[in-house]
KEMARSE-614016 format. One line per 5 residues: their letters; for each residue x, y, z of N, C-alpha, C. Coordinates in Angstrom, 2 decimals. Layout:
# residues N
A	X:Y:Z:X:Y:Z:X:Y:Z  ...
***
This chain:
# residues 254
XXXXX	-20.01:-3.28:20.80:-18.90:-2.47:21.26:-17.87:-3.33:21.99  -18.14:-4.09:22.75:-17.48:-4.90:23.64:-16.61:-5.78:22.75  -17.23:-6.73:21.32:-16.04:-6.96:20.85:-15.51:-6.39:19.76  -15.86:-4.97:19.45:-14.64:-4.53:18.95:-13.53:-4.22:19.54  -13.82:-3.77:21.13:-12.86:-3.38:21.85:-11.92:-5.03:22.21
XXXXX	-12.31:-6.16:22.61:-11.83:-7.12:22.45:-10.98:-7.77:21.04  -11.65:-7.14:19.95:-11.26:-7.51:19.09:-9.37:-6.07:18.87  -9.75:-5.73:19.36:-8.77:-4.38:18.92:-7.57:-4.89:20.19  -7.91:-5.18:21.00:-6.46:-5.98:22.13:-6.26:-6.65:21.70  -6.67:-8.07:21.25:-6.36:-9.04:20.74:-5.12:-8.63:19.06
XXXXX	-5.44:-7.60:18.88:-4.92:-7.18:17.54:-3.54:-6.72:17.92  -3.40:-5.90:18.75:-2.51:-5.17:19.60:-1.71:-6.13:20.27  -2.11:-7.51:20.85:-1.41:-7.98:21.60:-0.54:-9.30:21.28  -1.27:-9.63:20.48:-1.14:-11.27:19.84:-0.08:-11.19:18.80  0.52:-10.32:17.92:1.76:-9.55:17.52:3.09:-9.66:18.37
XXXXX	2.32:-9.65:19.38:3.92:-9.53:20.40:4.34:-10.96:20.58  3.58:-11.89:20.48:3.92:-13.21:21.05:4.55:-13.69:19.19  3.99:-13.18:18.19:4.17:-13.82:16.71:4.93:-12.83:16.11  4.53:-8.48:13.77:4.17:-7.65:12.95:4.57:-7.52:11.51  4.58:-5.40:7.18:5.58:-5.53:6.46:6.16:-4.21:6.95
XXXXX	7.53:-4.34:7.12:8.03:-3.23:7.39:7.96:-2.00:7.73  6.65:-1.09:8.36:6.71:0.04:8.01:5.68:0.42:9.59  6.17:1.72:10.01:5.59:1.95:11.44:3.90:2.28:11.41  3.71:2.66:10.05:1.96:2.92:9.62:1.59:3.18:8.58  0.33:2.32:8.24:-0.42:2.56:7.38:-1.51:2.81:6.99
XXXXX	-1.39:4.21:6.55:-2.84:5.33:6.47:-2.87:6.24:5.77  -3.74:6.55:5.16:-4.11:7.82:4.53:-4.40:8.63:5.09  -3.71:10.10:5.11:-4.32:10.96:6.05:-5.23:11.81:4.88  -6.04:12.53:5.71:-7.40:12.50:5.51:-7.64:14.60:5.77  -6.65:15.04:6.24:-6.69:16.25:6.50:-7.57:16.66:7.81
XXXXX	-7.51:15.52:8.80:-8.13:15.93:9.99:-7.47:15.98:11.37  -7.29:17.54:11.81:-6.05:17.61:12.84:-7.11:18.04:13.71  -6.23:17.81:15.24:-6.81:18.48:16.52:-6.72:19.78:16.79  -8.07:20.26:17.50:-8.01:21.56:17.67:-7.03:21.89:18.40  -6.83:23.25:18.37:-5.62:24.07:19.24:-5.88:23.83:20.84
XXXXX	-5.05:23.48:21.56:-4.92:23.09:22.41:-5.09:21.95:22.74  -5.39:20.78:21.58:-6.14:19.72:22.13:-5.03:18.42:21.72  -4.65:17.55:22.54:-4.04:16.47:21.88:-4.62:14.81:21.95  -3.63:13.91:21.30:-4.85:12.98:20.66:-3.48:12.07:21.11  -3.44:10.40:21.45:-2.49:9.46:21.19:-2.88:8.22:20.44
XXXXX	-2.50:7.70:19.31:-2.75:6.96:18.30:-1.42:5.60:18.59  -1.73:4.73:18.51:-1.20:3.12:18.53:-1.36:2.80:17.46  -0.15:2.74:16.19:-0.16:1.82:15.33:0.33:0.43:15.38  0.15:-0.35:14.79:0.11:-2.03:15.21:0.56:-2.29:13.22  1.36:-3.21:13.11:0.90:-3.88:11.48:1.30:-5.17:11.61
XXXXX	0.55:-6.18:11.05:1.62:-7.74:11.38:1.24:-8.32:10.23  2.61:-8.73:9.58:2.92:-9.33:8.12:2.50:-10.70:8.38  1.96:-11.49:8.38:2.17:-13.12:8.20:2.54:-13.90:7.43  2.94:-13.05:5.80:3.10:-13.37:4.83:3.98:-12.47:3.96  4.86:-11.89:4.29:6.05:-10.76:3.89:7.01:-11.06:3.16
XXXXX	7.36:-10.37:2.96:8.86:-10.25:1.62:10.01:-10.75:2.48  10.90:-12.27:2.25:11.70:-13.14:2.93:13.20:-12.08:2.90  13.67:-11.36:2.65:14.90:-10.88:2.40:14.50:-9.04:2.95  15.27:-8.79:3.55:15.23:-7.43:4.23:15.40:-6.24:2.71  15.22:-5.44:2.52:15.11:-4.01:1.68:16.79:-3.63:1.71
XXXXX	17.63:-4.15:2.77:18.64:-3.41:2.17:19.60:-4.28:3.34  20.75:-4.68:3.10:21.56:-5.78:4.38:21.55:-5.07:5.88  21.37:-5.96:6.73:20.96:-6.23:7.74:19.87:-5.62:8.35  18.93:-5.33:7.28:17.89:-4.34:7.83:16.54:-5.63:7.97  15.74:-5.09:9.05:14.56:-5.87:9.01:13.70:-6.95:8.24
XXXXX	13.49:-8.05:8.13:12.91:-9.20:7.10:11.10:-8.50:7.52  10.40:-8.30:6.32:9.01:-8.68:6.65:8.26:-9.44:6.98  8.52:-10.21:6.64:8.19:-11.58:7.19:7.86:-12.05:8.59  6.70:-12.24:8.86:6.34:-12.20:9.77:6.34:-11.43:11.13  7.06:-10.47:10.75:7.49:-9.17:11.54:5.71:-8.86:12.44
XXXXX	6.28:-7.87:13.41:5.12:-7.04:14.50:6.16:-5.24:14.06  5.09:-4.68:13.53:5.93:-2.86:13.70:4.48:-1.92:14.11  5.15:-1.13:14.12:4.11:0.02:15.16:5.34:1.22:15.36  4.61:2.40:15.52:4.58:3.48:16.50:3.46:3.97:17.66  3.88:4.58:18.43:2.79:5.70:19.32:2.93:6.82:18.78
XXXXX	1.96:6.92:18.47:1.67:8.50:17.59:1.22:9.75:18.64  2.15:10.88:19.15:1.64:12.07:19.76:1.27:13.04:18.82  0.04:13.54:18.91:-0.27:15.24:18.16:-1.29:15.93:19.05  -0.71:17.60:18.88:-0.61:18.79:19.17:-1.44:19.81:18.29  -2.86:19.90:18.41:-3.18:21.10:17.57:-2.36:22.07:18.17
XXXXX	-1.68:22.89:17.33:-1.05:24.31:17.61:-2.06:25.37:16.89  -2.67:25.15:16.05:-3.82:26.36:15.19:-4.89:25.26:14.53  -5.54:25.96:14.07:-6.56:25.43:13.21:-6.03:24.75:11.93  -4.93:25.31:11.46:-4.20:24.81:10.30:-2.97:24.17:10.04  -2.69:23.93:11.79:-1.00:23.29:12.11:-1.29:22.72:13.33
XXXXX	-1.30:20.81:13.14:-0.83:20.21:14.13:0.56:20.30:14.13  1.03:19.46:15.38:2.44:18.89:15.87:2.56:17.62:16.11  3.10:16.53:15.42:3.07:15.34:15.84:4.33:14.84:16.10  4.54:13.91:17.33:5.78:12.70:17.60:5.24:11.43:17.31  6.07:10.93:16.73:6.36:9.08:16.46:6.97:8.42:18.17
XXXXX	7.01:8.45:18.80:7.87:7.99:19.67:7.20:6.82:20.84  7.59:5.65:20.87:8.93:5.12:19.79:8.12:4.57:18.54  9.06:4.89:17.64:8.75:3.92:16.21:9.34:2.72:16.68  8.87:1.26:16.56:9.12:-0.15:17.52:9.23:-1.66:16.64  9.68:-2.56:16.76:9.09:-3.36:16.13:9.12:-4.63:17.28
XXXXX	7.94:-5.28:17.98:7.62:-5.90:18.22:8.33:-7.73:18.58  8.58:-7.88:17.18:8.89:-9.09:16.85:9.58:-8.98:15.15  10.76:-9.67:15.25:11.50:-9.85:14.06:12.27:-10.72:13.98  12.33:-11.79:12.69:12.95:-12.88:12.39:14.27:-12.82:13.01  15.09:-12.02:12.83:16.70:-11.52:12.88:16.70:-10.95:14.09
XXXXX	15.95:-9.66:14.73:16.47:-9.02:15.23:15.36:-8.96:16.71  14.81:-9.87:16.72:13.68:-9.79:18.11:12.66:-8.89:18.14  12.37:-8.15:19.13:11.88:-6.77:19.52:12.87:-5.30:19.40  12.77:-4.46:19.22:13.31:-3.49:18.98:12.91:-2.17:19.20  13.76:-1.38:19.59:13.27:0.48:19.39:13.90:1.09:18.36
XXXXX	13.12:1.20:17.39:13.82:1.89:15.82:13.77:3.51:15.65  14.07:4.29:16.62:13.83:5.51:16.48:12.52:6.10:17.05  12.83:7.72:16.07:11.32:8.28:16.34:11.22:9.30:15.30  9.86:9.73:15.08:9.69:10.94:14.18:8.89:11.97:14.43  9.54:12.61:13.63:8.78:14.36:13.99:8.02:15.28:12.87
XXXXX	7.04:15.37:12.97:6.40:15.71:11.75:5.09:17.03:12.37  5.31:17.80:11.33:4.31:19.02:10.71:3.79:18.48:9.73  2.02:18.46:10.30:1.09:18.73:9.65:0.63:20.50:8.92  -0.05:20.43:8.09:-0.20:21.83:7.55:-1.48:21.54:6.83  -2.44:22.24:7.43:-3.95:21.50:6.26:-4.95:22.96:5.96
XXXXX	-5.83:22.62:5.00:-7.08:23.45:5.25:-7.93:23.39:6.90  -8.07:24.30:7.42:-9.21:24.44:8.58:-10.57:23.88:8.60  -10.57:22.89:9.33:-11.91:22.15:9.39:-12.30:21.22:8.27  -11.35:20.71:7.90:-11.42:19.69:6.94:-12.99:18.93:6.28  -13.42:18.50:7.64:-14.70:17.99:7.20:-15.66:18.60:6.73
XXXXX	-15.25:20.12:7.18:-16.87:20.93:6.42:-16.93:21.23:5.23  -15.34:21.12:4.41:-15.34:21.70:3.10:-15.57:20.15:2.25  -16.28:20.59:0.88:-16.46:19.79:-0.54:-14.73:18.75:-0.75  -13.70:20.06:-0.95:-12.68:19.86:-1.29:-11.38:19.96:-0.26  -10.63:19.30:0.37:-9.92:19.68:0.74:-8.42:19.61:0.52
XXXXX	-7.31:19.83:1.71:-5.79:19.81:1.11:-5.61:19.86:2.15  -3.82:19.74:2.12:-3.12:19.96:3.02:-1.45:19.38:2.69  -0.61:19.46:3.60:0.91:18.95:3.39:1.74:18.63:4.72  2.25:17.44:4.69:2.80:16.85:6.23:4.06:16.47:5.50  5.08:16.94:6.98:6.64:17.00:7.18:6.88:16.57:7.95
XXXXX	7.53:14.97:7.51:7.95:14.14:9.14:9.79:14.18:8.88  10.30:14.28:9.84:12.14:13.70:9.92:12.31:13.11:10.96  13.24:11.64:10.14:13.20:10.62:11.16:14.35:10.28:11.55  14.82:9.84:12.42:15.76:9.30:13.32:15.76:8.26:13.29  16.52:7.26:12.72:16.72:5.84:12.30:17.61:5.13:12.73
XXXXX	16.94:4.14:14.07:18.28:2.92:13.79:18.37:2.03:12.27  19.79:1.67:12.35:20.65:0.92:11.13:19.82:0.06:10.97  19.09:-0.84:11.86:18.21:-2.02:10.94:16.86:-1.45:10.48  16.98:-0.22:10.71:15.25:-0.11:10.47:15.28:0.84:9.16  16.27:1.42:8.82:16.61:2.42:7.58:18.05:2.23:7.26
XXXXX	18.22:2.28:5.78:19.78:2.34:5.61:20.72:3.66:6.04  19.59:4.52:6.34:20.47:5.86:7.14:19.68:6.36:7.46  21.40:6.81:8.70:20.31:7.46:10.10:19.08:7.60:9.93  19.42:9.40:9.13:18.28:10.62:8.77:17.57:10.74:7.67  16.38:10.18:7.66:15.53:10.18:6.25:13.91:11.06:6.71
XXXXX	13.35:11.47:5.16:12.19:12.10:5.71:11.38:11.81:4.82  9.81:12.70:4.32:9.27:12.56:4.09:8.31:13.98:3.89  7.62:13.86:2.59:6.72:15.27:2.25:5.52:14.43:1.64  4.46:14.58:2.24:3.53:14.06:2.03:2.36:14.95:1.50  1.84:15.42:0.22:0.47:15.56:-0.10:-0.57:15.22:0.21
XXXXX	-1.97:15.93:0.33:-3.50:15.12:0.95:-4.23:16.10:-0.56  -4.75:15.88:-0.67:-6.22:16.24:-1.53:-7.21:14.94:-1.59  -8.55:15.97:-1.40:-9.43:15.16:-1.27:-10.80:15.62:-1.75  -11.61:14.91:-1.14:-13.21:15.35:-1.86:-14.35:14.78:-0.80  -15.04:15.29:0.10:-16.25:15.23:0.45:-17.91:14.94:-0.74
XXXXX	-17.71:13.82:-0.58:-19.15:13.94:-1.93:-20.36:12.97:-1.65  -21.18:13.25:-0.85:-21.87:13.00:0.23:-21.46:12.30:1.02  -21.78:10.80:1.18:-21.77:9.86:2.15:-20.07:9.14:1.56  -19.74:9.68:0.44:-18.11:9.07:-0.44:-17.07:10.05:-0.06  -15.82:9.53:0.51:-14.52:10.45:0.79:-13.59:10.13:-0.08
XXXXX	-12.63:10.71:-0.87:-12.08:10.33:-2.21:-10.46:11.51:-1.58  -9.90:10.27:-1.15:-8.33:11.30:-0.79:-7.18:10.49:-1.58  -5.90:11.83:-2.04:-4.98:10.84:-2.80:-4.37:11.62:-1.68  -3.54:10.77:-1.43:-1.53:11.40:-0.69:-0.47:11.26:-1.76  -0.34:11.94:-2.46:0.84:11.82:-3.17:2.72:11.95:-2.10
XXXXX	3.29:10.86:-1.90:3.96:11.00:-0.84:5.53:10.90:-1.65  6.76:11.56:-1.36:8.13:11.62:-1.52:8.69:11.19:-0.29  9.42:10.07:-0.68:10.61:9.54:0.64:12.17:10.27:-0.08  12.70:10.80:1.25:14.45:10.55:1.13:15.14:10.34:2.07  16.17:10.08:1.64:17.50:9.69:2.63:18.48:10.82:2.42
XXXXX	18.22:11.74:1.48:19.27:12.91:1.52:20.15:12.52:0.42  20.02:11.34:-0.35:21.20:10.91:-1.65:20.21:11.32:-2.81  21.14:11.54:-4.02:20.85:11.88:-5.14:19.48:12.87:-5.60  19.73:14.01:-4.56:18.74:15.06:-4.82:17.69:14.51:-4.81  17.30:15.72:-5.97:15.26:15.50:-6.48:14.89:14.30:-6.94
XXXXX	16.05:14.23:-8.07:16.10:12.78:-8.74:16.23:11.12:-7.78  16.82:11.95:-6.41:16.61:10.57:-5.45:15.59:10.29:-4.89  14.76:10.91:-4.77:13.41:10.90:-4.22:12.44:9.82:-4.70  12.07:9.26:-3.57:10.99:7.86:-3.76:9.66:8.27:-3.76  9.22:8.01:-4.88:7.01:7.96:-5.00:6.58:7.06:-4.39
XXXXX	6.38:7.26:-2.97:5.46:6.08:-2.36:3.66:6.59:-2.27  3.45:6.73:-3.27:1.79:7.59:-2.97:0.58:6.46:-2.43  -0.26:7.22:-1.91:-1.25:6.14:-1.09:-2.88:6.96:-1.86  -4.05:6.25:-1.38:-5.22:6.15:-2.27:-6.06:5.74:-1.11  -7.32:6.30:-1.17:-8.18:5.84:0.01:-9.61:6.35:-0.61
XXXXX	-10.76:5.54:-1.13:-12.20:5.80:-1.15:-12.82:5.05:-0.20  -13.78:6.02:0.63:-14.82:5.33:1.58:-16.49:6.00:1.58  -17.06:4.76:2.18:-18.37:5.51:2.24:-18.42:5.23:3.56  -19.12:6.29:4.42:-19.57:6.24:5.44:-20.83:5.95:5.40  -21.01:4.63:6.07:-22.22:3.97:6.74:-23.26:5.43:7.39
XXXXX	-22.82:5.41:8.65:-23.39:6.59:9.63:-22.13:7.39:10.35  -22.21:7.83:11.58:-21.63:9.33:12.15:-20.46:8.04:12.74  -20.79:6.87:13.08:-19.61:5.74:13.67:-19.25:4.71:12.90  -19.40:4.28:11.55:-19.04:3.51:10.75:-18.75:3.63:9.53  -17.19:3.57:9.01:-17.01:3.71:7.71:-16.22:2.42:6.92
XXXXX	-16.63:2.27:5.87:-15.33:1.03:4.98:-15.06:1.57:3.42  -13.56:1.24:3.51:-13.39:1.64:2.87:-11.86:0.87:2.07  -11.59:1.27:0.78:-10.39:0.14:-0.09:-9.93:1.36:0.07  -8.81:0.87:-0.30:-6.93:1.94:0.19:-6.06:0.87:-0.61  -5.33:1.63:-1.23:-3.87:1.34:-1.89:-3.15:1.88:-1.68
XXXXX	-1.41:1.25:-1.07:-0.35:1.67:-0.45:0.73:1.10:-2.03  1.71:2.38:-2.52:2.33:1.63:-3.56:4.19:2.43:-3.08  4.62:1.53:-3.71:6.00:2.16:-4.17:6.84:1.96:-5.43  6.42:2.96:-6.51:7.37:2.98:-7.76:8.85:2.98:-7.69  9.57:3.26:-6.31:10.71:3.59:-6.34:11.47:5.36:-7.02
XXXXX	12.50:5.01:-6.78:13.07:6.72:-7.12:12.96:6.82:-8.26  12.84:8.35:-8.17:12.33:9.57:-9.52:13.00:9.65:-11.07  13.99:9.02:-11.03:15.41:9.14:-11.64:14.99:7.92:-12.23  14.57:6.41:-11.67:14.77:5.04:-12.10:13.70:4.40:-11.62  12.14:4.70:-11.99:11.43:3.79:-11.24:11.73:2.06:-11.37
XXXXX	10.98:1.24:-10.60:11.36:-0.12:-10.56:10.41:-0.96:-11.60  10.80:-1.87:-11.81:10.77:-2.53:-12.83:9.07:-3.09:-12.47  7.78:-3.02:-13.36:6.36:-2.61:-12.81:6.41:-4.05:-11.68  6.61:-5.29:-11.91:6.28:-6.55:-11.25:7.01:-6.29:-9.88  7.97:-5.60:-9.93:9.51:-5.06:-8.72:8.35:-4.57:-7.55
XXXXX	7.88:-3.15:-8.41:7.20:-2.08:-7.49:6.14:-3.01:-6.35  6.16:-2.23:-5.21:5.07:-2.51:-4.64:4.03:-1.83:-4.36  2.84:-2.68:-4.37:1.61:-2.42:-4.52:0.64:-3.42:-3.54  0.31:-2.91:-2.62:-0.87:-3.32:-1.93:-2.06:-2.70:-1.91  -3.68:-3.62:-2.41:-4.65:-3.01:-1.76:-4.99:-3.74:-0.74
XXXXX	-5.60:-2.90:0.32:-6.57:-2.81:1.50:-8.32:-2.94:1.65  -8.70:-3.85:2.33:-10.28:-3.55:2.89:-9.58:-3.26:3.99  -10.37:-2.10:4.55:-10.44:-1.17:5.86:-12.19:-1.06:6.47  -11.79:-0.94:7.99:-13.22:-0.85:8.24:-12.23:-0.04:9.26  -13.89:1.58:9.76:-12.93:2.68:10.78:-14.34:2.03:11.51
XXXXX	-14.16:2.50:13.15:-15.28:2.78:14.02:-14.77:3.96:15.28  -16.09:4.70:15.17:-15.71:5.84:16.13:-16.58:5.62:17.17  -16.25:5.80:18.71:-16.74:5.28:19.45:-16.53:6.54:20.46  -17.15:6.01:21.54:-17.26:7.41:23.03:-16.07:7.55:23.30  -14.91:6.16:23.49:-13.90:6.29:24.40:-12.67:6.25:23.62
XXXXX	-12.43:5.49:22.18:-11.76:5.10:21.07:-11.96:5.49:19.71  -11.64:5.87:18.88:-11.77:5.56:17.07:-10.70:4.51:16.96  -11.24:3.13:16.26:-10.46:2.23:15.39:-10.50:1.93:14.16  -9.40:2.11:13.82:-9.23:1.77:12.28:-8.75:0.43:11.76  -8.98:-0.53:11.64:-8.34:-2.22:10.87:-8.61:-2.07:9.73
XXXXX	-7.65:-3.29:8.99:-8.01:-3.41:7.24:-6.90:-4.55:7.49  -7.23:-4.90:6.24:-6.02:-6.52:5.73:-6.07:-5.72:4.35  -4.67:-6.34:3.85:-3.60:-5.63:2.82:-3.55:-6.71:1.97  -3.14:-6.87:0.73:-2.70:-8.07:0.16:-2.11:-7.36:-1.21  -1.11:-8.16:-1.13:0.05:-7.32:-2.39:-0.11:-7.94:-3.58
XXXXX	-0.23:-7.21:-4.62:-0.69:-7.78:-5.74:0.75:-7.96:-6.56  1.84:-7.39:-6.49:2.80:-7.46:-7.12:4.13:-8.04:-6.69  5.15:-8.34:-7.07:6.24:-9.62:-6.22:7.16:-8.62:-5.26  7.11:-7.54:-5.35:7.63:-6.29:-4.66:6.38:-6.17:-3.62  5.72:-6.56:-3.37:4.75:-6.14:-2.07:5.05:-7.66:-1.54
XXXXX	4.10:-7.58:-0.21:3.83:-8.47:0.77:2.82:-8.80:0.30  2.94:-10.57:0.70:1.61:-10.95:0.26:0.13:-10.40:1.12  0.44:-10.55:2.71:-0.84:-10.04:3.14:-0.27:-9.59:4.40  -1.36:-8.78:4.83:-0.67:-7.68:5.92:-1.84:-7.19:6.88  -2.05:-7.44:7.92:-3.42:-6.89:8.80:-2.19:-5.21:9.68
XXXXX	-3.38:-4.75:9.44:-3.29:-2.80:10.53:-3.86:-2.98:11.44  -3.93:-2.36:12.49:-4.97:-1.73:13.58:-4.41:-0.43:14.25  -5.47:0.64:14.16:-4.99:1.80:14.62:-5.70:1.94:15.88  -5.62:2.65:16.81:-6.42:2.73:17.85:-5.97:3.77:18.21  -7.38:5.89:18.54:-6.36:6.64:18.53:-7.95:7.16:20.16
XXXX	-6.91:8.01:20.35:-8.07:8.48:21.33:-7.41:10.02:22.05  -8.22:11.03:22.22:-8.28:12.52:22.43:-7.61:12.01:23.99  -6.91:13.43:24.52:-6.55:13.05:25.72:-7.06:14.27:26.63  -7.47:15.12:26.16:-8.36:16.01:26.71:-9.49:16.65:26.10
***
């Protein structure tokens, strides 16, 4: 226990002195806090090996970047959290130093009690507030899909996910979908591979070598005082990052 918890500062901290683009990376899983109950989550990501040219002029280089949010959520029902991003951050950046890149606001919407059912679902609504280097505009959002599958000791979730910026309608809409199989060890240890991709918009996907595509080894641990989540990323395609370490660190606050 002692050095995971060592190992999880060190993850958190050593970023700041040296984080690909993006405030988190995870599959959600369809598991919200009960009503009344809230939770605060620390995302961390640090590129060491990122895409040299920013996504769009003067916006953020991956490259060697530190990004993160603090994640707030709110069970409001059994079937509707409330979550804040605030701040979405980046740490460290080639161009632009440390930074506060906004924040986001998102509805969760799931099946009740996720873990007890075979099959589950659900649908999350974040809108974000964007500084200029961190998005090419302001106001962009996001509709995210969960389905999944309980099948004994194996968890099998897709997120089928839509990005926009509000340009070119339906047809503007970005497929960034994510992928997550795990087996759980016991009641505190799971590992598990995850793929994070982006085909690009609906209208014109990107050219297949363009798109990005990262898989993940992930390892979660749930503990008395913490749940942590790490994994290392490595992009298989010239549109991804070459390699990319996470660390989540979330913990109940009542």
């Amino acid at each position: 226990m002692r050095s995971c918890v060592v190992l999880a500062i060190v993850l958190v901290l050593v970023p700041l002195a040296i984080f690909a683009q993006t405030d988190e990376i995870q599959v959600y899983d369809g598991v919200i806090e009960a009503p009344g109950k809230a939770n605060v989550m620390v995302h961390s990501n640090f590129t060491p090996m990122g895409r040299k040219t920013p996504d769009f002029p003067g916006g953020i280089i991956p490259d060697d970047s530190v990004n993160g949010a603090v994640e707030w959520a709110y069970g409001v029902k059994p079937w509707f959290e409330q979550g804040l991003y605030l701040p979405v951050y980046t740490a460290y950046s080639k161009q632009h130093g440390g930074s506060i890149n906004g924040f986001k606001i998102r509805e969760l919407f799931v099946l009740p009690h996720a873990r007890q059912h075979k099959f589950f679902y659900g649908v999350n609504f974040e809108f974000s507030v964007n500084r200029s280097f961190w998005e090419s505009r302001t106001i962009t959002s996001e509709v995210r899909g969960i389905l999944g599958a309980h099948l004994r000791k194996w968890d099998l979730i897709y997120n089928p996910i839509f990005d926009t910026d509000y340009t070119g309608g339906v047809k503007g809409l970005e497929f960034v979908p994510a992928e997550r199989i795990a087996y759980n060890l016991n009641d505190h240890w799971a590992v598990a591979a995850e793929q994070y991709s982006d085909f690009g918009p609906l209208r014109d996907f990107y050219a297949a070598n363009n798109q990005f595509h990262e898989v993940w080894a992930v390892v979660d641990h749930h503990t008395k005082w913490v749940d942590i989540e790490t994994g290392v990323g490595v992009g298989v395609t010239d549109g991804a990052d070459k390699l990319t370490f996470k660390l989540m660190l979330s913990r109940d606050l009542n």
